[in-house]
Residue, then its C-alpha position, 0 to 999 in steps of 0.5 A: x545499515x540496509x538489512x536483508x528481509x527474507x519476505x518469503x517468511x511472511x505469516x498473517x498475525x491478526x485481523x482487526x475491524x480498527x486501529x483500536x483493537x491492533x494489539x500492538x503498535x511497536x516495530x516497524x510496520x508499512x502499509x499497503x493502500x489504495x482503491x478496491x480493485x487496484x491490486x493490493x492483496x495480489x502485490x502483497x501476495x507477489x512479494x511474499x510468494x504466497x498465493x493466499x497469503x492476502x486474500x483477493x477477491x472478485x468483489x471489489x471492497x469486500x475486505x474491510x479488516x486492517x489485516x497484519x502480517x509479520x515478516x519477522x518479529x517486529x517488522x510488518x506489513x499493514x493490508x489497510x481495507x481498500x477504499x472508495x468501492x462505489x457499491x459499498x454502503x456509504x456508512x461503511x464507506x465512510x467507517x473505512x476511511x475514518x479509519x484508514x485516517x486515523x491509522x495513518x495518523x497515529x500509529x507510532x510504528x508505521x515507517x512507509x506508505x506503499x499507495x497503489x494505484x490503477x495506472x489505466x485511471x487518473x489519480x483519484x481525490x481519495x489518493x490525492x488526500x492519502x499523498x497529502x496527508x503523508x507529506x504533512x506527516x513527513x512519511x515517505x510513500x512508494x505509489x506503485x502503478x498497478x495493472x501496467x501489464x495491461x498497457x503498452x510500453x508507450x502508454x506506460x511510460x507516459x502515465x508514469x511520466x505524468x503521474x511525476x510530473x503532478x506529483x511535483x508540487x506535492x515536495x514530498x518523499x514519494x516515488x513513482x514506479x510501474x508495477x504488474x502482478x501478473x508479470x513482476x514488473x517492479x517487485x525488486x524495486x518494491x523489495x527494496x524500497x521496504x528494506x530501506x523503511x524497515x532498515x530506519x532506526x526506532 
Protein backbone atom coordinates (compact mmCIF):
# COMPACT_ATOMS: atom_id res chain seq x y z
CA UNK A 1 0.00 0.00 0.00
CA UNK A 2 1.35 3.40 -1.20
CA UNK A 3 1.86 5.62 1.92
CA UNK A 4 1.34 9.18 2.42
CA UNK A 5 4.77 11.08 3.65
CA UNK A 6 4.42 14.38 5.00
CA UNK A 7 7.95 15.81 3.84
CA UNK A 8 7.43 19.05 5.73
CA UNK A 9 8.33 17.07 9.05
CA UNK A 10 11.71 16.50 7.67
CA UNK A 11 14.59 17.25 10.24
CA UNK A 12 18.67 16.79 9.89
CA UNK A 13 20.14 13.48 11.93
CA UNK A 14 23.68 13.59 11.39
CA UNK A 15 26.71 14.34 9.27
CA UNK A 16 29.11 11.76 8.38
CA UNK A 17 32.65 11.97 6.72
CA UNK A 18 31.95 8.04 5.37
CA UNK A 19 29.67 5.49 5.08
CA UNK A 20 31.70 3.76 8.29
CA UNK A 21 30.57 6.20 10.86
CA UNK A 22 26.37 6.44 9.69
CA UNK A 23 25.32 5.20 12.76
CA UNK A 24 22.65 3.08 11.55
CA UNK A 25 21.71 1.21 8.39
CA UNK A 26 18.05 0.18 9.24
CA UNK A 27 14.79 1.78 7.49
CA UNK A 28 14.45 3.06 4.20
CA UNK A 29 16.80 5.62 3.00
CA UNK A 30 17.02 7.42 -0.75
CA UNK A 31 19.82 9.09 -1.82
CA UNK A 32 20.24 12.35 -3.55
CA UNK A 33 23.26 12.60 -6.03
CA UNK A 34 24.76 14.19 -8.72
CA UNK A 35 27.82 16.98 -9.55
CA UNK A 36 28.37 19.92 -7.60
CA UNK A 37 26.72 22.67 -8.67
CA UNK A 38 23.44 20.67 -9.97
CA UNK A 39 20.95 21.66 -7.49
CA UNK A 40 20.95 19.03 -4.74
CA UNK A 41 20.49 20.91 -1.63
CA UNK A 42 17.93 23.54 -3.27
CA UNK A 43 15.62 19.94 -4.66
CA UNK A 44 15.90 18.71 -1.03
CA UNK A 45 15.26 22.02 0.23
CA UNK A 46 11.95 22.63 -2.41
CA UNK A 47 10.69 18.99 -1.21
CA UNK A 48 11.05 19.57 2.58
CA UNK A 49 9.76 23.50 2.28
CA UNK A 50 12.80 24.33 4.35
CA UNK A 51 14.82 27.07 3.07
CA UNK A 52 18.19 25.63 4.95
CA UNK A 53 17.41 22.59 5.58
CA UNK A 54 20.39 21.12 3.03
CA UNK A 55 22.69 23.77 3.25
CA UNK A 56 23.57 25.44 -0.46
CA UNK A 57 26.48 26.97 -1.24
CA UNK A 58 27.99 29.21 -4.03
CA UNK A 59 31.29 27.16 -3.90
CA UNK A 60 30.81 24.24 -5.96
CA UNK A 61 31.83 20.94 -4.01
CA UNK A 62 32.20 22.63 -0.78
CA UNK A 63 29.85 19.82 0.85
CA UNK A 64 31.54 16.83 1.27
CA UNK A 65 29.66 15.18 4.45
CA UNK A 66 26.99 12.38 3.48
CA UNK A 67 24.56 14.14 5.46
CA UNK A 68 21.01 12.53 6.74
CA UNK A 69 17.75 13.78 7.32
CA UNK A 70 14.80 12.05 8.63
CA UNK A 71 11.23 12.47 7.47
CA UNK A 72 9.90 10.04 9.95
CA UNK A 73 11.46 7.19 11.98
CA UNK A 74 12.82 5.08 9.96
CA UNK A 75 12.41 6.77 6.62
CA UNK A 76 15.42 9.10 5.14
CA UNK A 77 16.85 11.20 2.78
CA UNK A 78 20.79 10.56 2.06
CA UNK A 79 22.46 14.07 0.82
CA UNK A 80 25.45 12.09 -0.63
CA UNK A 81 28.51 15.21 -1.20
CA UNK A 82 28.60 16.16 -4.78
CA UNK A 83 31.25 14.96 -6.95
CA UNK A 84 33.21 15.86 -9.84
CA UNK A 85 33.98 19.78 -8.98
CA UNK A 86 37.22 20.31 -10.82
CA UNK A 87 38.85 22.85 -8.11
CA UNK A 88 38.70 20.47 -5.46
CA UNK A 89 41.98 18.70 -4.47
CA UNK A 90 42.33 15.26 -6.67
CA UNK A 91 42.92 13.19 -3.20
CA UNK A 92 39.63 14.67 -2.09
CA UNK A 93 38.27 14.37 -5.19
CA UNK A 94 38.82 10.79 -5.25
CA UNK A 95 38.10 10.14 -1.16
CA UNK A 96 34.53 11.41 -2.38
CA UNK A 97 33.85 9.21 -4.97
CA UNK A 98 35.32 6.14 -3.27
CA UNK A 99 32.81 6.81 -0.80
CA UNK A 100 30.16 7.71 -2.81
CA UNK A 101 30.67 3.90 -4.44
CA UNK A 102 30.61 2.31 -1.55
CA UNK A 103 27.64 4.05 -0.12
CA UNK A 104 25.75 2.64 -3.08
CA UNK A 105 27.04 -0.58 -2.66
CA UNK A 106 26.56 -1.43 0.43
CA UNK A 107 24.21 0.05 2.46
CA UNK A 108 21.30 -2.24 3.14
CA UNK A 109 18.63 0.35 3.85
CA UNK A 110 19.00 2.46 0.48
CA UNK A 111 15.61 1.77 -1.79
CA UNK A 112 16.01 4.39 -4.53
CA UNK A 113 18.49 6.72 -6.22
CA UNK A 114 17.47 10.43 -7.23
CA UNK A 115 20.67 11.45 -9.84
CA UNK A 116 20.49 14.92 -10.67
CA UNK A 117 21.67 16.47 -13.46
CA UNK A 118 22.19 19.91 -15.02
CA UNK A 119 19.75 19.59 -18.05
CA UNK A 120 21.85 22.92 -20.02
CA UNK A 121 25.06 19.84 -19.97
CA UNK A 122 25.52 16.42 -21.46
CA UNK A 123 25.46 13.55 -19.12
CA UNK A 124 28.86 13.24 -17.83
CA UNK A 125 31.10 9.97 -17.37
CA UNK A 126 30.75 9.96 -13.46
CA UNK A 127 26.74 9.99 -14.10
CA UNK A 128 26.90 7.42 -16.57
CA UNK A 129 29.02 5.08 -13.92
CA UNK A 130 26.11 6.29 -11.06
CA UNK A 131 23.49 4.62 -13.81
CA UNK A 132 25.38 1.79 -14.39
CA UNK A 133 26.20 0.85 -11.03
CA UNK A 134 22.37 1.11 -10.12
CA UNK A 135 20.88 -0.99 -12.82
CA UNK A 136 23.93 -3.99 -11.91
CA UNK A 137 22.41 -3.60 -8.39
CA UNK A 138 18.77 -3.65 -9.61
CA UNK A 139 17.86 -0.20 -8.01
CA UNK A 140 15.50 2.09 -9.41
CA UNK A 141 16.65 5.70 -10.11
CA UNK A 142 14.75 9.12 -10.77
CA UNK A 143 17.39 11.34 -12.95
CA UNK A 144 15.83 14.79 -12.49
CA UNK A 145 17.05 17.54 -15.24
CA UNK A 146 17.92 20.38 -12.77
CA UNK A 147 17.96 23.87 -13.85
CA UNK A 148 15.16 23.43 -16.62
CA UNK A 149 14.05 26.87 -15.66
CA UNK A 150 16.86 28.05 -17.50
CA UNK A 151 15.64 27.00 -20.91
CA UNK A 152 12.99 27.23 -23.23
CA UNK A 153 10.24 24.73 -23.55
CA UNK A 154 11.68 23.61 -27.22
CA UNK A 155 15.10 23.10 -25.73
CA UNK A 156 13.66 21.31 -22.68
CA UNK A 157 11.81 19.00 -24.36
CA UNK A 158 14.14 17.73 -26.69
CA UNK A 159 17.06 17.19 -23.81
CA UNK A 160 14.71 15.28 -22.28
CA UNK A 161 13.68 13.17 -25.11
CA UNK A 162 17.50 12.66 -25.77
CA UNK A 163 18.31 11.92 -22.49
CA UNK A 164 15.72 8.71 -22.79
CA UNK A 165 16.24 7.94 -26.04
CA UNK A 166 20.58 7.22 -24.55
CA UNK A 167 19.00 5.89 -21.68
CA UNK A 168 17.44 2.91 -23.63
CA UNK A 169 20.16 0.43 -23.83
CA UNK A 170 20.98 0.94 -20.00
CA UNK A 171 17.14 -1.66 -19.43
CA UNK A 172 16.96 -0.40 -16.28
CA UNK A 173 14.48 1.04 -13.80
CA UNK A 174 15.19 4.73 -14.33
CA UNK A 175 12.98 7.59 -14.99
CA UNK A 176 13.60 10.71 -16.51
CA UNK A 177 11.69 14.23 -15.73
CA UNK A 178 12.44 17.71 -15.98
CA UNK A 179 12.93 19.73 -12.89
CA UNK A 180 13.41 23.53 -11.36
CA UNK A 181 13.76 24.79 -7.96
CA UNK A 182 13.18 27.84 -8.77
CA UNK A 183 9.70 27.49 -10.17
CA UNK A 184 8.52 23.84 -9.00
CA UNK A 185 8.64 22.24 -11.81
CA UNK A 186 8.73 18.20 -11.16
CA UNK A 187 8.22 18.18 -7.34
CA UNK A 188 5.10 16.34 -7.15
CA UNK A 189 6.38 13.88 -9.80
CA UNK A 190 9.54 13.80 -7.36
CA UNK A 191 6.83 13.49 -3.95
CA UNK A 192 5.57 10.76 -5.48
CA UNK A 193 7.97 8.70 -6.79
CA UNK A 194 9.64 8.78 -3.01
CA UNK A 195 6.34 7.48 -1.57
CA UNK A 196 6.63 4.56 -4.03
CA UNK A 197 10.35 3.81 -2.70
CA UNK A 198 9.67 4.49 0.95
CA UNK A 199 6.08 2.35 0.30
CA UNK A 200 8.67 -1.05 -0.51
CA UNK A 201 8.40 -3.40 1.91
CA UNK A 202 11.77 -4.35 4.16
Amino acid sequence: MLKDFNYYQTRFVLSAPCISKLSYDHGIEIAFTGYSNVGKSSAINILTNHKNLARTSKTPGSTKLINLFEIQPGFRIVDLPGYGYAKIPINVKNKLQHELREYLKKRDSLRGIVLLIDIRYSMKNLDKKILNLAVKKQMPVLLLLTKADKINYCLRKKKLNDIKNNLIPLKGDVQVEVFSSLNKLGINILREKLDSWFSIEN
